[in-house]
N, C-alpha and C positions, 0 to 999 in steps of 0.2 A: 415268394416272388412269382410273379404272374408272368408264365411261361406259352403264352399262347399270340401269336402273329394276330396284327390288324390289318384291314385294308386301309387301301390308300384314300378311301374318300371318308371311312373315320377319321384320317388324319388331319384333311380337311378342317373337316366340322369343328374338331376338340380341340387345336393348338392352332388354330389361326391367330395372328397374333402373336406368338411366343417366340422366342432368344432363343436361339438354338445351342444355349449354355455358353461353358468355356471355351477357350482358346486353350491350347499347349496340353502341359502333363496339368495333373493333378496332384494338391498334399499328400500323405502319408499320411499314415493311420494313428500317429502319434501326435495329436492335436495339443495346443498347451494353452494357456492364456482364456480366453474368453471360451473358448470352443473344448466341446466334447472329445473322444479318445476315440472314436468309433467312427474318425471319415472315412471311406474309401477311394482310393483310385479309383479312378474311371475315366476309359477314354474309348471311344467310338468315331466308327467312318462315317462320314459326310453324308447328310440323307440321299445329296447327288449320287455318288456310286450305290447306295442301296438300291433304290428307286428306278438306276438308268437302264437296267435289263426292260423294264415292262414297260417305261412312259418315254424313254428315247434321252438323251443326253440334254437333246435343250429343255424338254421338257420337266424332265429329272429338276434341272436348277429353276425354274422357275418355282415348281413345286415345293425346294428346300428354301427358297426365299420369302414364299407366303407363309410355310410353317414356322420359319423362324420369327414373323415380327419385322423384320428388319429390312433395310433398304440397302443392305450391304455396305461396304467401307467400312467407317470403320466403327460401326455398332454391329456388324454380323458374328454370330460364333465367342461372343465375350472380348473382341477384339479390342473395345474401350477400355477394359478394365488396367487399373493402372502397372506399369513396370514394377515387377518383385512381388505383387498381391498372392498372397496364399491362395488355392485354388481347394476347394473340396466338394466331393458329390456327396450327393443326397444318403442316407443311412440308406441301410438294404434291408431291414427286419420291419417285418410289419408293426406297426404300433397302433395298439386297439383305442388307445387314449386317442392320437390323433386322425383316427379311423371312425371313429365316434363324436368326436368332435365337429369335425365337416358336416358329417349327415347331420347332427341335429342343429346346426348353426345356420346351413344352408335349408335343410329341409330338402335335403337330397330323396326322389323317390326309389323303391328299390330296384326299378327295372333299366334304373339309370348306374347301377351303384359297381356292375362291371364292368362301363366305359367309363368310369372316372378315374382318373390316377389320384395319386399323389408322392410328395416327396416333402422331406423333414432334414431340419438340420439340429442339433442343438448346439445352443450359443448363449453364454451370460453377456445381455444388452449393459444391467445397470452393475456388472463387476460387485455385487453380492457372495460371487460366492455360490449361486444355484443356477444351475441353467435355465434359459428357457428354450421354447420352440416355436421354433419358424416354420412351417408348413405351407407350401402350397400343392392347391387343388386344379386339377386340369382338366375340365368335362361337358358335357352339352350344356347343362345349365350353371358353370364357372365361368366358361371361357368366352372370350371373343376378339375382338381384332385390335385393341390395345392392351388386352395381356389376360389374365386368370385370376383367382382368387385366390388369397392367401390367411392366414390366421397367426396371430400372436399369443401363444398358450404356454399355461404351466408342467412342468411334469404333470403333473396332476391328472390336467382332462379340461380347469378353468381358465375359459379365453378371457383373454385380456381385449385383445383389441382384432379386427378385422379388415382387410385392405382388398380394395380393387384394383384390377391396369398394373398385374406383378408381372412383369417379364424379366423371369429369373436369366442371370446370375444380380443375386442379390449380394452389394458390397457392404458387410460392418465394418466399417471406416475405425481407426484408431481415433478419432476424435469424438470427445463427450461433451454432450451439450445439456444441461440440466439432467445428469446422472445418468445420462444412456449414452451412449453409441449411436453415433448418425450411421443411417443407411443412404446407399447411395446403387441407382438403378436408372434404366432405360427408359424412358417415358415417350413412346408413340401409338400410332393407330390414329381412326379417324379424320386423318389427315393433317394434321398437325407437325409441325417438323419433328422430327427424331433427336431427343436431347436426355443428356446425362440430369436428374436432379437428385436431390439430397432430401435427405426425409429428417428433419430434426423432431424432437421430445420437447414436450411442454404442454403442460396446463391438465398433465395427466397422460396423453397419450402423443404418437407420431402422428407427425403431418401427412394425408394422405397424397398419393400422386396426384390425381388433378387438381389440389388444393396449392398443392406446394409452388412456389414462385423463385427456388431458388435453383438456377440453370447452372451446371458446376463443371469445369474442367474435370474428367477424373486424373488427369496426370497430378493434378495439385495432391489428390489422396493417398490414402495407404491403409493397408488393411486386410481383410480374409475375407472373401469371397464364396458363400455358399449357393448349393443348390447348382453348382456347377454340372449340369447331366444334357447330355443332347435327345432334347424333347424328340427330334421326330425318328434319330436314329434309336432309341429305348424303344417306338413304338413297333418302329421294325422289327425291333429282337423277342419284342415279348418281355423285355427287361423292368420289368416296373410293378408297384404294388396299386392294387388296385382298392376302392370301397368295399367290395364281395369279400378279400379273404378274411 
């Protein structure tokens, strides 16, 4: 766990764009059903109080509202996600599969490789029986102002599929659509309105966000909720696994 403070105009650069995670508490570490055993709590202050000693209170919240992604209401903070949604953050051990994976998928260079984060969840999508993993990547050549990079892999190390415009908390929805589990996430930036979509499976892989046309209440869902971590306060603390270790 990568124990070293950024500045604030890293912060900038690397999560513009991004959800600034959940809302509320967090699951426990006793994950059942689709999901791994190994969530953790996690819950952190507001990147406004972090921030407000050096850049001033209003300026504080303007700053936590570009890093989030969001337009506040009620997409800030995981605030959409639906009533009763299981809540979990990101694994805390570094994973070389998924550390290896990014670089060679993105073609990360190495001088880039200890400003990149990342975070992972594991989750069985099609109810097999194995899990897979959800990873997203956060970094100068991931990110931008509708969201980050993410991958769809196996224990293993082999991706499955790769996605753009991830502005985690990502929701696996209790509904299966052709043998997976719908995803259901934040889709802005660029100016676009701010809206809930669903990522349905077919014809081999997920629908990616700008692709996808289907705009969803998330009250209608239910589900678990990964990658629940507050992007810009993690960056504060040093709290985060980076490409380098």
């Amino acid at each position: 766990m990568k124990k070293k403070i950024a500045g604030l105009i890293c912060i900038t650069a690397v999560v513009s764009g991004l959800l600034a995670g959940c809302a509320g508490g967090l699951s426990g570490a006793s994950g059942s059903g689709a999901f791994g055993e190994d969530a953790q709590n996690y819950e952190e202050e507001s990147a406004v109080e972090a921030s407000a000693g050096e850049l001033g209170a209003e300026q504080a919240e303007e700053q936590a509202t570009a890093d989030s992604g969001s337009d506040g209401g009620n997409f800030a903070d995981g605030a959409w996600l639906p009533e009763g949604a299981v809540q979990m953050a990101s694994e805390t051990e570094p994973n070389e599969a998924v550390r290896t994976a990014i670089i060679d998928e993105y073609v990360i260079p190495e001088e880039e490789w200890e400003e990149t984060r990342y975070y992972y969840n594991y989750v069985d999508l099609d109810d097999d029986g194995e899990n897979e993993i959800f990873a997203l990547a956060v970094g100068p050549s991931l990110s931008g102002s509708g969201g980050s990079s993410a991958l769809l892999m196996k224990e293993s190390g082999e991706v499955i599929q790769t996605f753009t415009l991830i502005n985690p908390p990502v929701l696996v929805t209790d509904e299966i659509m052709n043998g997976y589990r719908e995803l259901a996430l934040v889709r802005s930036g660029g100016g676009a309105e701010t809206e809930v979509v669903l990522l349905s499976y077919g014809n081999g892989a997920y629908e990616t966000v700008s692709e996808t046309e289907t705009v969803i209440d998330p009250d209608l869902l239910s589900g678990t909720a990964i990658l629940c971590n507050d992007l810009a306060a993690d960056m504060e603390s040093g709290n985060y696994l980076t490409l380098s270790e």
